[in-house]
C-alpha positions as CSV (number, residue, x, y, z in Angstrom):
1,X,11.1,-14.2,-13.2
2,X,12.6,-16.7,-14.9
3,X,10.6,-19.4,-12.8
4,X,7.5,-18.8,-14.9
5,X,7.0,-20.4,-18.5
6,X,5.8,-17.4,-20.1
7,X,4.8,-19.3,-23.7
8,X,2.8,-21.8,-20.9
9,X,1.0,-19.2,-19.3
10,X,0.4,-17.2,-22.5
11,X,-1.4,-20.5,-24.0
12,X,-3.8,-20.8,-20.8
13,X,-4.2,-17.0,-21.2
14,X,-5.5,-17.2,-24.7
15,X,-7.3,-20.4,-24.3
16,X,-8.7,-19.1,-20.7
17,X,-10.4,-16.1,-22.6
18,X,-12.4,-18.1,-24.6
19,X,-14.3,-19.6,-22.0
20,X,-17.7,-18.8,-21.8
21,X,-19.3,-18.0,-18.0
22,X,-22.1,-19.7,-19.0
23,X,-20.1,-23.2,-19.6
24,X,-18.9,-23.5,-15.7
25,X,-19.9,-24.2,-12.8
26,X,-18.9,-22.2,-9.6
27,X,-17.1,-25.3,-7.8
28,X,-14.5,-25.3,-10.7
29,X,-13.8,-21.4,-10.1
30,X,-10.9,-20.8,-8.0
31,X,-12.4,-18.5,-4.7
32,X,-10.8,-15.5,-4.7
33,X,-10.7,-15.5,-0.5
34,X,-8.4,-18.6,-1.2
35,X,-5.8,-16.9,-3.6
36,X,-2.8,-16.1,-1.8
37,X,-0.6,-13.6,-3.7
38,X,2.8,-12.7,-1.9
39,X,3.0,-8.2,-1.8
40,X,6.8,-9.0,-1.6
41,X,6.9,-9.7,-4.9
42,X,7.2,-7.0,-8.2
43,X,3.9,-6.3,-9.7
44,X,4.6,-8.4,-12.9
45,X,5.4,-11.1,-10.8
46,X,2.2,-11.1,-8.7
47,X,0.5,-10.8,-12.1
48,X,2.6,-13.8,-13.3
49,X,2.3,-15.6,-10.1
50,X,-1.6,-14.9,-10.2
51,X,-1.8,-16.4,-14.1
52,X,-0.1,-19.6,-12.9
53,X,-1.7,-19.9,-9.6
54,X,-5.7,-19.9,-11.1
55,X,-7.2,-22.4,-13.2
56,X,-8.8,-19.9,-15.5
57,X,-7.6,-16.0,-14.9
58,X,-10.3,-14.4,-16.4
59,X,-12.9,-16.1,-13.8
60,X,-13.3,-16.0,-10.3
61,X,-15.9,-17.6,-7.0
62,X,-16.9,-14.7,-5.3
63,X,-19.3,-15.3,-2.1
64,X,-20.7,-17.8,-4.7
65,X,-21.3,-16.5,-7.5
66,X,-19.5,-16.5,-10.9
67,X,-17.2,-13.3,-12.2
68,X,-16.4,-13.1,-15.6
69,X,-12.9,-10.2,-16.0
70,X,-12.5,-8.5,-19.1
71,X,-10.2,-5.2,-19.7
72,X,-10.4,-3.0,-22.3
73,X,-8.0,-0.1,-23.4
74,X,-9.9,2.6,-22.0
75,X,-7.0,3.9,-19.7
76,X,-7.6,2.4,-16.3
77,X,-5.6,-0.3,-14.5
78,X,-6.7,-3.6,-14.4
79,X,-6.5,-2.9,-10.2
80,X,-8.8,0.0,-10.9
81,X,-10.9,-1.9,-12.6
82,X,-11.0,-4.6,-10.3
83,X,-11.4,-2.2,-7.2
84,X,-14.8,-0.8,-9.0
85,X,-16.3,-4.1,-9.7
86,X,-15.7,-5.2,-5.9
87,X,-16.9,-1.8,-4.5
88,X,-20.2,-2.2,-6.1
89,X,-20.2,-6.3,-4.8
90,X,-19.5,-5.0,-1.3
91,X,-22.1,-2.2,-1.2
């Protein structure tokens, strides 16, 4: 893991978070059919690999439209999380 800058990606974390979804546009939103992720790869380091990959991680293009992610500490995995918010997308 030692590829990744971790005080980097902790900057565009914090700064990233601040971002309003109201202050973009959807062509500056990374499309989430075009993030490629490698499986091989431990889950912190996808999660790393995702972080540096994005231009803002808490905001994604899906079909179009704007997503705004935010985790709290109720428990649930940020894949759960994320698995629930694209189940009701993709009704």
């Amino acid at each position: 893991m030692n590829k990744y800058n971790i005080k980097e990606l902790e900057e565009k974390i914090n700064k990233s978070k601040k971002v309003e979804i109201e202050d973009v546009s959807v062509d500056d939103i990374d499309k989430i059919s075009e993030i490629k992720i490698s499986k091989n790869k431990s889950g912190n380091e996808r999660i790393l690999d995702y972080i540096k990959k994005v231009s803002n991680p808490y905001l994604l293009n899906i079909n179009g439209r704007v997503v705004k992610i935010e985790f709290s500490s109720n428990g649930k995995s940020a894949e759960e999380c994320i698995s629930n918010v694209l189940s009701k997308v993709y009704k």
